[in-house]
N, C-alpha and C positions, 0 to 999 in steps of 0.2 A: 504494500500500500504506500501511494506517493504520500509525501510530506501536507499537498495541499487537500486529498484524500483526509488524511488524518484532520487538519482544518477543519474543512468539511465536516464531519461527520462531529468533532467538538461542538461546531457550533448549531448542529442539528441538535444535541444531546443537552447542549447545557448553555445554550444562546439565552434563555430566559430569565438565567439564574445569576447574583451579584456577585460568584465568583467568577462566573465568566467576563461579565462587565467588566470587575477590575482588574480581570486579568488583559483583557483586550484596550485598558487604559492603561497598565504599567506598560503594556509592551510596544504601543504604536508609535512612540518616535526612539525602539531600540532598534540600533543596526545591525545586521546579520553577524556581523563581529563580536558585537558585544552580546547578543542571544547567545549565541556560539560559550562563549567566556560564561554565560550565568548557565548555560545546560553543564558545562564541563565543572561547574562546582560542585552543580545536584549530582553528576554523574560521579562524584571523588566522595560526597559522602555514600550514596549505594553501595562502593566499593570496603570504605570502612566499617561497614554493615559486615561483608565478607570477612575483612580480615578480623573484626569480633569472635565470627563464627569459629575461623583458623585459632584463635585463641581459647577456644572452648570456652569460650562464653556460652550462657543461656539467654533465649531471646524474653528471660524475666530478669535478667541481670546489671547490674547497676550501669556499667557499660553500654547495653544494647539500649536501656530506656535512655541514658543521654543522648544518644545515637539518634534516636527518636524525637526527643527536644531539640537537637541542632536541625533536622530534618524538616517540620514542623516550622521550625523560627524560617528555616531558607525559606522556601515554597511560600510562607508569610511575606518574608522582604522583597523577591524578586517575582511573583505570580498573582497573588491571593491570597486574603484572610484566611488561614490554615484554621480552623475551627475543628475543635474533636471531632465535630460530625462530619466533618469533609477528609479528617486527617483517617476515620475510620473507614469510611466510604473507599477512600485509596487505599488502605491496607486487604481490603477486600480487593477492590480491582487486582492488586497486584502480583493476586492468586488465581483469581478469575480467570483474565482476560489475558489469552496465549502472548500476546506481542508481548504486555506488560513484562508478564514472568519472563518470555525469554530473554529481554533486554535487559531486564534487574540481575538473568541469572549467570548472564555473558561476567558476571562479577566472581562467580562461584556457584556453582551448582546447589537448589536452594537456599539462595539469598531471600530471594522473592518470597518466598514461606515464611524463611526468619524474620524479617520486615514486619510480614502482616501477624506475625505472634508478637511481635517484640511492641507493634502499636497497640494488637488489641489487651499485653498487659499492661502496659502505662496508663492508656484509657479505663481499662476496669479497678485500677487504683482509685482513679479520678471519680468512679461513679456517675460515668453520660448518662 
C-alpha cells in the first residue's frame, strides 16, 4: 500500500475525529525532511521497546512502562493528544492490524505484542 493509500484510508477512518484535526495541523507546514527526522525518533523509540525485550524485561516492568510514557509524550508532541484512550486504541492496533505488527516487529520479532502489553499495563494501573 502507497504512502498516499495509507492517507487515504486515515482520513477515511479518522477524518472526523480531533486527533486527526490536530494531527493534520501539526503536520501541514512540516517538510518531508523534517516528517522524515520526527518518524525516525518514533521509529528509535519502537526499537528500544526491543532492546527492553533483549534485556529480559517484562512488558509490566518498570522499564517497558517508561518506555511507554516517553512513547505517549512523543506521538503527544509531534502528532496528537496521546490520551489513554487513543494510546490504548494503538496498543491494540498494533496487534491487530498486519502492517502495524510487521513494521513494529522489523524491530524484533514481537515487539508489536510487547508494546501493546506493556501499554495495556500502564493503562490498567491508571484505571481508564
Amino acid at each position: 500500500m502507497s504512502c498516499e493509500k495509507y492517507k487515504t484510508e486515515a482520513a477515511e477512518r479518522f477524518g472526523n475525529t480531533d486527533a486527526y484535526r490536530e494531527f493534520s495541523a501539526k503536520t501541514a507546514g512540516v517538510s518531508k525532511e523534517e516528517l522524515a527526522e520526527i518518524t525516525e525518533g518514533l521509529e528509535k523509540i519502537l526499537g528500544e521497546f526491543a532492546v527492553c525485550i533483549q534485556n529480559k524485561n517484562a512488558p509490566d516492568s518498570a522499564a517497558a512502562l517508561e518506555l511507554v510514557a516517553k512513547l505517549q509524550a512523543y506521538i503527544s508532541a509531534n502528532f496528537y493528544n496521546c490520551t489513554d484512550e487513543i494510546l490504548a486504541d494503538l496498543g491494540r492496533m498494533y496487534v491487530a492490524d498486519e502492517r502495524f505488527k510487521n513494521n513494529i516487529d522489523k524491530h524484533g520479532e514481537g515487539t508489536a505484542e510487547f508494546i501493546s502489553e506493556a501499554i495495556e499495563s500502564k493503562l490498567s494501573n491508571r484505571k481508564i
